[in-house]
C-alpha positions in Angstrom: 0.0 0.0 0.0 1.1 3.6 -0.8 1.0 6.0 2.5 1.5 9.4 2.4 2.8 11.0 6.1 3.1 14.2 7.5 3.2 16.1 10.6 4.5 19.3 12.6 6.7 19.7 14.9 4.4 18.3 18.2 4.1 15.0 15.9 7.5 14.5 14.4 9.2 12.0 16.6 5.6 10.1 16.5 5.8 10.5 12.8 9.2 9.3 12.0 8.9 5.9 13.7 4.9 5.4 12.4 7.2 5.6 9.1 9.9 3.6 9.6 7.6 0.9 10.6 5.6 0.9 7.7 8.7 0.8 5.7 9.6 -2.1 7.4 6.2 -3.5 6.9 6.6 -3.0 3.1 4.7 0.1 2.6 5.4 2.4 0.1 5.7 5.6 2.3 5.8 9.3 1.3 7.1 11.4 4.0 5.5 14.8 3.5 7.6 16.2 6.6 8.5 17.4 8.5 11.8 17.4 9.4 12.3 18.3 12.4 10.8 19.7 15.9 11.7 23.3 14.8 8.4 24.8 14.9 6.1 24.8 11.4 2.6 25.4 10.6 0.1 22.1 10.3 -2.1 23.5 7.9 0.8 23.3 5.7 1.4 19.0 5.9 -2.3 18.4 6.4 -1.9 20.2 2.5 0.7 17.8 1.6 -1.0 14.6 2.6 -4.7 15.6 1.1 -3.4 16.8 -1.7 -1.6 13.3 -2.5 -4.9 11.4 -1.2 -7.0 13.4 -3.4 -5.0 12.7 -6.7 -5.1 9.0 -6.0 -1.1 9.4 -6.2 -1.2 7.0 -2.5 -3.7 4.8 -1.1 -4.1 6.9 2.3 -3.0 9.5 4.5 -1.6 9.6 8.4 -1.3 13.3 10.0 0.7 13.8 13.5 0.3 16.8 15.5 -0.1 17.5 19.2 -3.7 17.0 19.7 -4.8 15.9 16.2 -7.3 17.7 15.8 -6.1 20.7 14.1 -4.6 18.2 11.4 -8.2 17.0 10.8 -10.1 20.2 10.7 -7.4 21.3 8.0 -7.6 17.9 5.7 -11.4 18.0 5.8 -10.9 21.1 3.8 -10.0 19.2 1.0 -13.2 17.4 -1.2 -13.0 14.3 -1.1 -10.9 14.3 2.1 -12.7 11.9 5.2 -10.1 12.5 8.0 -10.9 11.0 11.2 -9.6 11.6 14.7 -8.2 8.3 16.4 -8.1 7.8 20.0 -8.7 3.9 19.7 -8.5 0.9 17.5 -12.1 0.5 17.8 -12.7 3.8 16.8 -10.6 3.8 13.8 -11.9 0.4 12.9 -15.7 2.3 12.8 -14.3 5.4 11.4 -12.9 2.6 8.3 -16.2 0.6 8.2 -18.6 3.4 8.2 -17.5 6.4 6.9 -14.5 5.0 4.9 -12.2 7.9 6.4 -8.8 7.8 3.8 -6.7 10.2 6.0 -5.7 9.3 10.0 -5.3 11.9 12.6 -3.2 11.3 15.7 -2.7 13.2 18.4 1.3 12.3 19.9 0.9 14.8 22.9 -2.5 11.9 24.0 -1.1 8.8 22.2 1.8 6.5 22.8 3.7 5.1 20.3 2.4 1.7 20.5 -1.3 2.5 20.5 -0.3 4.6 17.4 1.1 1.7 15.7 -2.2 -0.2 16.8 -4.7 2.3 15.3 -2.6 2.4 12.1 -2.8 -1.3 11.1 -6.2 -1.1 11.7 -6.7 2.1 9.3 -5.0 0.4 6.9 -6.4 -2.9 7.3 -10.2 -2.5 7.5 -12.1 -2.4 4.7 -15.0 -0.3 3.8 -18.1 -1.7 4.6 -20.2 -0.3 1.8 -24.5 -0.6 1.6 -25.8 1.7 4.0 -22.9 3.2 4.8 -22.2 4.2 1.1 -25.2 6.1 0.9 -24.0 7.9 3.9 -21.0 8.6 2.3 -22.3 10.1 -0.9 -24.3 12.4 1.1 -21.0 13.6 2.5 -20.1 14.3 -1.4 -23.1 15.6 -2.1 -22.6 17.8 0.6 -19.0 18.6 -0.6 -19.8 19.3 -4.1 -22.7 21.8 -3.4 -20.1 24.5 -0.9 -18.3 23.8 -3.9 -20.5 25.1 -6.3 -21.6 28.1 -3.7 -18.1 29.6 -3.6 
């Protein structure tokens, strides 16, 4: 599977071994950045990430920052962006099944590295469930395409 990753400064360290273990899983991995725990902006790698999930150049998108949600409020930006908030593995495993969510959120400053790795393999792992859920999800689109239209 191709993964693209990115996150700011809070997430880095998070980031950096999420990556090397997909690597080492056999992932294809695009490291968005960034680079370092210099301080950066997250709008700026939420960009990155959704702009690669969008153009169908990778399968899916992971975004560290401190709490997560300020990665997720900036992917969802993006049509055709679903990014989800994980705090669980059950959670992500819903966030997969129902609303087929193609970008991760994680939050280093609340999760530890191992419950990281957890939530991970299940994001990349569970498939979408489809029938009602699909219908669900097209309303989400719909929704998408008509402030689309309005701006």
């Amino acid at each position: 599977m191709k993964i693209a990753i990115g996150a700011d400064h809070a997430g880095f360290l998070l980031k950096e071994k999420l990556r090397d273990e997909l690597r080492a899983e056999g992932h294809e991995v695009v490291d968005a950045g960034t680079t370092s725990t210099e301080s950066v902006d997250y709008p700026d790698f939420a960009e990155k990430v959704s702009e690669q999930v969008v153009s169908g150049a990778v399968d899916k998108g992971i975004l560290v920052c401190s709490s997560g949600v300020g990665m997720s409020i900036a992917a969802n930006k993006f049509n055709g962006i679903r990014a989800a908030l994980g705090t669980s593995e059950d959670e992500v495993g819903y966030v997969r099944r129902h609303n087929d969510a193609n970008v991760l959120a994680i939050g280093a400053n609340y999760t530890d590295e191992n419950t990281a790795r957890k939530m991970t393999e299940v994001f990349l792992h569970t498939e979408f469930e489809g029938g009602r859920h699909a219908r669900r999800v097209a309303k989400i689109e719909a929704i998408e395409k008509s402030q689309k239209g309005q701006q």
